[in-house]
N, C-alpha and C positions, 0 to 999 in steps of 0.2 A: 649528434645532429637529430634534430625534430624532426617528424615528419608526421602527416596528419593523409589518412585515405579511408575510403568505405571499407567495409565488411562486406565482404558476398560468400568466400569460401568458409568449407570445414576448418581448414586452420587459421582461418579469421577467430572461426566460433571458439574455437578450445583458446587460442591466445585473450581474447576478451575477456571469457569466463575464467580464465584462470587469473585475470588481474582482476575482474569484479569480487572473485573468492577472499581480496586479499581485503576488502571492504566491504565485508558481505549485510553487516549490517544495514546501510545506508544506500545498499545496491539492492532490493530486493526486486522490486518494480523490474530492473533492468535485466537482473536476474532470470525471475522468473518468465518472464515475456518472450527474451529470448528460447530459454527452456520448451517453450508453450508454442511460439509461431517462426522462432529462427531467423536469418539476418536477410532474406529475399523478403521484399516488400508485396503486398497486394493489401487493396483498400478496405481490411476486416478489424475486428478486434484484435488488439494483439498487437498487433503488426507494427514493423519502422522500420524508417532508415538509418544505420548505424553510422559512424565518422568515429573515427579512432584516432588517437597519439601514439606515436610510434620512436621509440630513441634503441636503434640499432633495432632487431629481431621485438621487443620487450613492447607490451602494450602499459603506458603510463596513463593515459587517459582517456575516456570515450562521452560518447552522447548520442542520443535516439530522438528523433522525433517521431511521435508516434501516430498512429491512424486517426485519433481523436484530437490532434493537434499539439499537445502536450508534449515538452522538450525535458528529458528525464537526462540525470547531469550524474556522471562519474569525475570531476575530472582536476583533481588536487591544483595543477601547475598551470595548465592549457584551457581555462574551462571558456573564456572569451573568444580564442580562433576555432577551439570546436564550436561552440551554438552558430558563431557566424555559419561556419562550413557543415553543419548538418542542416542548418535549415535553409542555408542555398540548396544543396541538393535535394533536400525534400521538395522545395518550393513551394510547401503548405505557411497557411498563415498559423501562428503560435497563439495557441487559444490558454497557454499555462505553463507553469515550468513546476519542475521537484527537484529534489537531489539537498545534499547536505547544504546549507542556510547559506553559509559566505559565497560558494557558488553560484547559488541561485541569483543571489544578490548582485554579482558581479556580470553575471550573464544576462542579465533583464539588463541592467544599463548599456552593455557591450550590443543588444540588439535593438537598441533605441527606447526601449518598452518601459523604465525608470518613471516615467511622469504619466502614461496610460493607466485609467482608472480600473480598478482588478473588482472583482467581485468579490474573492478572498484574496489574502493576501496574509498569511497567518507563519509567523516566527514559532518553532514546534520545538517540544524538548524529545529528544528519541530514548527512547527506552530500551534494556534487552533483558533476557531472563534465561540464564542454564537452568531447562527443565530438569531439572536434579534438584533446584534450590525451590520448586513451586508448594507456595503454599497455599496448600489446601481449603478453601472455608467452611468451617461449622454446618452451617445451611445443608453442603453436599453430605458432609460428612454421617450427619443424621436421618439425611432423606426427606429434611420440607421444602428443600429445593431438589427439582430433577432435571435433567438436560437432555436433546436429544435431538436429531432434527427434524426439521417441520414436516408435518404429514402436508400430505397434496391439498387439501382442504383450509391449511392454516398460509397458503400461498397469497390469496390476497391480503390478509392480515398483515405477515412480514413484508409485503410491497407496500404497502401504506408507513410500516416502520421505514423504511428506505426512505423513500421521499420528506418523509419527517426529518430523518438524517440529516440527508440533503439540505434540507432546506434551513435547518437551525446549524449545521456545522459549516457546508458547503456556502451557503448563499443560493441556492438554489431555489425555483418558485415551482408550484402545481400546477404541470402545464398535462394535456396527453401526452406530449414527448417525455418529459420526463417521468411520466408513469411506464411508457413503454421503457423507456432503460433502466429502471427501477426492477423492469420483469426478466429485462434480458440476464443485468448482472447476477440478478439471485438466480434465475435456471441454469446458467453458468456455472455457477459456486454450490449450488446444492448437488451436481452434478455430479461435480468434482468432490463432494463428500465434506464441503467447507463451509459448510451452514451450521448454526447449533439454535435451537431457541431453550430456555430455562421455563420450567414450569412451576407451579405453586397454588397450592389449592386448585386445582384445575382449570388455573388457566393460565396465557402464556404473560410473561411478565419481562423477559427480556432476551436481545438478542445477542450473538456475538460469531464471528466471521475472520474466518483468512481471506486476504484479495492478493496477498503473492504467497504460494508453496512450492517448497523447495523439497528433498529428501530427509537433509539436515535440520532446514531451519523453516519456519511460518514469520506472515505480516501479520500480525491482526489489523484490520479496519471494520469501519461500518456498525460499532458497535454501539447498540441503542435500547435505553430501557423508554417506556414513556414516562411524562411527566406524574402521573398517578401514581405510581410504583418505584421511582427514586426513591434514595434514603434510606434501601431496606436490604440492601446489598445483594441485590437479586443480580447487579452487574457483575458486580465478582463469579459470583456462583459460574455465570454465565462461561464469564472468560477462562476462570480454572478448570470447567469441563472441558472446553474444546482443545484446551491447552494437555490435559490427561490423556483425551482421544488424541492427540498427536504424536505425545509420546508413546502410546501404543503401536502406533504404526514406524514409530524409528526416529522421530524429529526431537533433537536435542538443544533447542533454542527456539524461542521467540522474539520480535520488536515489534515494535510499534511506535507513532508517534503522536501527540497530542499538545494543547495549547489550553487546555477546560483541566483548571484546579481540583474542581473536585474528583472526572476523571483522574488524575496524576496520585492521589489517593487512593481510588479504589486500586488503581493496579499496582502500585507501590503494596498495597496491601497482603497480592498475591505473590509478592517477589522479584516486581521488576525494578529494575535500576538506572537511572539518567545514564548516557553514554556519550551524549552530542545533543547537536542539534537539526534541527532540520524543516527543509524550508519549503512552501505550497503555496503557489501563486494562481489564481482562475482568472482570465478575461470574462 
């Protein structure tokens, strides 16, 4: 028998997490977030409200919608009566969905949102990588690429790479709002030690980032060289470094996901492998 309720308790969190572990690839968002701000809601980064599948004791499926309106999707079997019932109880309006692709797709129709015109709206291949299998590029290997993370000085720099991000992958535009979130995510993440910029001849050439971390595993996102510097494989360098500094500290996998051919080469390049797919919707 089904059963579908919020999260609030400790053993909400461990039963959730321990169904998200079983999909951990395609769960990191959910993952981590939890990890970061837990299943009580207040209106910050981070933050949601959880709704769960339940068949006996056993969590089978979940969904968040979260502070910034984004409805982030676990949920194999139930993923239509969960979006309904997380985002009644939220009673935020849905500015975006994620979660593995057919889901997504089946949860945008289930909440009427199929024919609303998205900002993005991008079919993603997901990638992952046993940091064991990481290969290394030339570049680092030699020393004309170096990696490290950004000094306080090279802050608006990388927030300018942000925005550019943004706004060629996202659909996003140069507004002060989005310079100001451009400032928050990276003091956030460089915070947290999940920034990396690549250097070369002394200057900075490209960038590369986790936006979900785990103990075991990293997301990469947000990864940006600029247009002047393509083609030189200063992104790889990028991404192999931050991926080395991670296994130093314990982490034995990475994903990510993408829909940009060329990306899907450089990181192929470095040892990642298709696994799924996976789907990003923006109002």
């Amino acid at each position: 028998m089904l059963t579908l309720r919020v999260l609030e308790s400790e053993s909400d969190r461990i039963l959730l997490d321990r169904f998200l572990e079983l999909h951990r690839d395609s769960s990191m968002f959910l993952r981590s977030n939890l990890r970061r701000s837990g299943l009580t809601y207040h209106p910050r980064p981070f933050h949601g409200t959880y709704v769960a599948a339940f068949q006996g004791e056993a969590c089978v499926g979940a969904a968040a919608h979260y502070w910034n309106g984004h409805l982030v999707l676990q949920a194999p079997g139930d993923v239509e009566e969960l979006a309904l019932a997380c985002t009644k109880r939220s009673g935020r309006e849905v500015m975006g969905l994620s979660g593995p692709l057919d889901q997504v797709h089946r949860a945008r129709t289930a909440l009427g949102l199929a024919d609303i015109p998205a900002v993005m709206d991008s079919d993603e291949t997901l990638y992952a990588l046993n940091l064991t299998d990481l290969v290394v590029p030339t570049q680092l290997l030699d020393g004309s690429v170096t990696c490290r993370p950004p000094w306080p000085r090279e802050r608006e720099q990388v927030c300018l790479w942000r925005i550019a991000y943004d706004i060629e992958t996202l659909g996003g535009v140069d507004s002060e709002n989005a310079r100001a979130g451009a400032a928050q995510w990276l003091d956030s993440l460089i915070a947290d030690g999940s920034v990396w910029v690549a250097v070369a001849g002394g200057e900075l050439v490209s960038l590369s980032a986790f936006n979900a971390v785990l103990p075991d595993i990293v997301q990469l996102g947000g990864i940006y060289t600029p247009p002047l510097h393509r083609g030189k494989g200063y992104a790889k360098a990028a991404v192999a470094a931050s991926l080395l500094a991670a296994r130093e500290r314990g982490v034995t996998r990475a994903v990510l996901f993408t829909n940009n051919p060329s990306a899907e080469r450089s990181y192929e390049a470095v040892g990642f492998r298709r696994v799924g797919d996976f789907g990003l919707v923006c109002f």
